[in-house]
DRENSEGU-789685 format. One record per residue (C-alpha): residue number from 1; residue in one letter; chain; x, y, z. Coordinates in steps of 0.02 Angstrom, whole numbers, always signed. Each point is the difference from the previous one (the first is absolute). Layout:
DRENSEGU-789685
<pt><num>NUM</num><residu>a</residu><chaine>A</chaine><u>X</u><v>Y</v><w>Z</w></pt>
...
end
This chain:
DRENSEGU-789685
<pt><num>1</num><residu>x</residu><chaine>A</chaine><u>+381</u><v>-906</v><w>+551</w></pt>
<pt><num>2</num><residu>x</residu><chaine>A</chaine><u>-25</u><v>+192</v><w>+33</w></pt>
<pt><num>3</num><residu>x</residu><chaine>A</chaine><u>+103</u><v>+132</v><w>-78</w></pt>
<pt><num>4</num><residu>x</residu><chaine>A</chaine><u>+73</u><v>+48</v><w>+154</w></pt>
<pt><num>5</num><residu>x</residu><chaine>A</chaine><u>+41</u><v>-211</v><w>+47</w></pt>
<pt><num>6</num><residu>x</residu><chaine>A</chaine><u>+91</u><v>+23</v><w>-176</w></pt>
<pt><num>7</num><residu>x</residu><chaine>A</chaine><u>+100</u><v>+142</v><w>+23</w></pt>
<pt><num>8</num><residu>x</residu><chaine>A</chaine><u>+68</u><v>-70</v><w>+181</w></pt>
<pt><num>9</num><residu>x</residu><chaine>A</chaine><u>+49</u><v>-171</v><w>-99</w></pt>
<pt><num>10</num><residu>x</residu><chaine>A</chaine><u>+94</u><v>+100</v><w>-137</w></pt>
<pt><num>11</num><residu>x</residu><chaine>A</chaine><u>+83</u><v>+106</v><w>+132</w></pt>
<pt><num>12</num><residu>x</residu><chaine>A</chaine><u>+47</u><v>-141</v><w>+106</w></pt>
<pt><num>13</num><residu>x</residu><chaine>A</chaine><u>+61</u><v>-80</v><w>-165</w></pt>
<pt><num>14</num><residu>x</residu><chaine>A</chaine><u>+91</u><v>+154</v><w>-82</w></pt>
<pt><num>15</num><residu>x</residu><chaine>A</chaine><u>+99</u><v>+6</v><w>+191</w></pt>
<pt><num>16</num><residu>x</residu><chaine>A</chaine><u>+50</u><v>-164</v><w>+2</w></pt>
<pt><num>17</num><residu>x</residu><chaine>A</chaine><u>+54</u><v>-37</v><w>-174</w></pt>
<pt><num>18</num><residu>x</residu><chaine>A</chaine><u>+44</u><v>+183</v><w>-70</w></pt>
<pt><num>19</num><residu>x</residu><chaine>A</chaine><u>+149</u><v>+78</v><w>+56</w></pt>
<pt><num>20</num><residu>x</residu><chaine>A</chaine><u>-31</u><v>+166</v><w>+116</w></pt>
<pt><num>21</num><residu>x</residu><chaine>A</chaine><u>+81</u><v>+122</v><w>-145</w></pt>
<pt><num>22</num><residu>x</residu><chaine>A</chaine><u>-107</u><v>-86</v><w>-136</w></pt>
<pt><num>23</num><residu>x</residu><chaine>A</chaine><u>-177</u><v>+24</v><w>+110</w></pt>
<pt><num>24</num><residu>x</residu><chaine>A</chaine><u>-65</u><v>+172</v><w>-26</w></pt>
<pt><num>25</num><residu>x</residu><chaine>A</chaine><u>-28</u><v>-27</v><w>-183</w></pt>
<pt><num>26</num><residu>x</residu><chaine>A</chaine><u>-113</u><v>-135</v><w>+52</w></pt>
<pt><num>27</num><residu>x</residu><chaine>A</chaine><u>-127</u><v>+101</v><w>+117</w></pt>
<pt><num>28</num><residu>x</residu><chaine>A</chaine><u>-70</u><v>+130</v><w>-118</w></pt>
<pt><num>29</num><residu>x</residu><chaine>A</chaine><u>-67</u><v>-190</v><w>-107</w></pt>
<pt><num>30</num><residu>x</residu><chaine>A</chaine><u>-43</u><v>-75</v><w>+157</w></pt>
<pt><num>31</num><residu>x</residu><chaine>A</chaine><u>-85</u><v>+186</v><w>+55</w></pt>
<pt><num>32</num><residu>x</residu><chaine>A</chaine><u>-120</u><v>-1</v><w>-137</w></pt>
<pt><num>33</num><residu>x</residu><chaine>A</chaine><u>-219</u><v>-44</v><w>+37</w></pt>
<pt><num>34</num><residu>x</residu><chaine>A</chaine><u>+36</u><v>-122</v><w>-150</w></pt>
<pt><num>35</num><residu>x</residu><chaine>A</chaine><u>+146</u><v>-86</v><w>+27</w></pt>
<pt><num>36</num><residu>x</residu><chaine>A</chaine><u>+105</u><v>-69</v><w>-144</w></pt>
<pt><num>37</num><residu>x</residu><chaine>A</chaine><u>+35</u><v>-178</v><w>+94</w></pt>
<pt><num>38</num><residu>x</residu><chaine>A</chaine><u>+83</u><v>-89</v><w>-170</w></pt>
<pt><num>39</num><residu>x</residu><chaine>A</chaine><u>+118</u><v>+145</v><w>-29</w></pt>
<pt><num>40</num><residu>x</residu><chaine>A</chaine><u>+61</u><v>+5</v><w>+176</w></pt>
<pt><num>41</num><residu>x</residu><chaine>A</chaine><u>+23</u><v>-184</v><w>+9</w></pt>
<pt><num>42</num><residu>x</residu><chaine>A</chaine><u>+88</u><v>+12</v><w>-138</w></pt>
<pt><num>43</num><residu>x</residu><chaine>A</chaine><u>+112</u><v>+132</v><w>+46</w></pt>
<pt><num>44</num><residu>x</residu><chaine>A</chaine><u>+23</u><v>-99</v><w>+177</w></pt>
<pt><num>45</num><residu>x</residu><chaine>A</chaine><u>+70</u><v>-148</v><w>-126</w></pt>
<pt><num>46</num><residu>x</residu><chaine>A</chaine><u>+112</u><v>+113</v><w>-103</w></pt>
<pt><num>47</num><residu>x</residu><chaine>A</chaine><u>+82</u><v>+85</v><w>+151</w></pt>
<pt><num>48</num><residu>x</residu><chaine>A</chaine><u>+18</u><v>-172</v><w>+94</w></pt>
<pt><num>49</num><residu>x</residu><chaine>A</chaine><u>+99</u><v>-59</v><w>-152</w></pt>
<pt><num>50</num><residu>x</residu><chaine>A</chaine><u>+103</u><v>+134</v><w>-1</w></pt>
<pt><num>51</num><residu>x</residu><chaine>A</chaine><u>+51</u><v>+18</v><w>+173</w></pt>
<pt><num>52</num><residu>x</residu><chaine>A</chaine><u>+43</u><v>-222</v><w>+14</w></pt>
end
C-alpha cells in the first residue's frame, strides 16, 4: 500500500467513525510523509468509546 492509498483509508475511516467536531485534530497526523498509523488507530478506538 502507497502512502497516498493510506492516507485515503484513514480519511475514509476518521469520516465514518469520528465525529465531524472531533476530525481536524486528526488531519495534521494523517498529513504527515511518515504517518503515525498505531497512534491514529488508537485514537480512532478511544474516541469511538467515548462517543457509544
Amino acid at each position: 500500500m502507497t502512502e497516498k492509498e493510506l492516507q485515503e483509508n484513514l480519511v475514509y475511516l476518521m469520516k465514518k467513525y469520528v465525529r465531524e467536531s472531533q476530525q481536524e485534530a486528526f488531519y495534521e497526523d494523517i498529513s504527515m510523509p511518515e504517518v503515525p498509523v498505531k497512534g491514529i488507530l488508537a485514537e480512532f478506538n478511544k474516541v469511538k468509546k467515548k462517543n457509544c
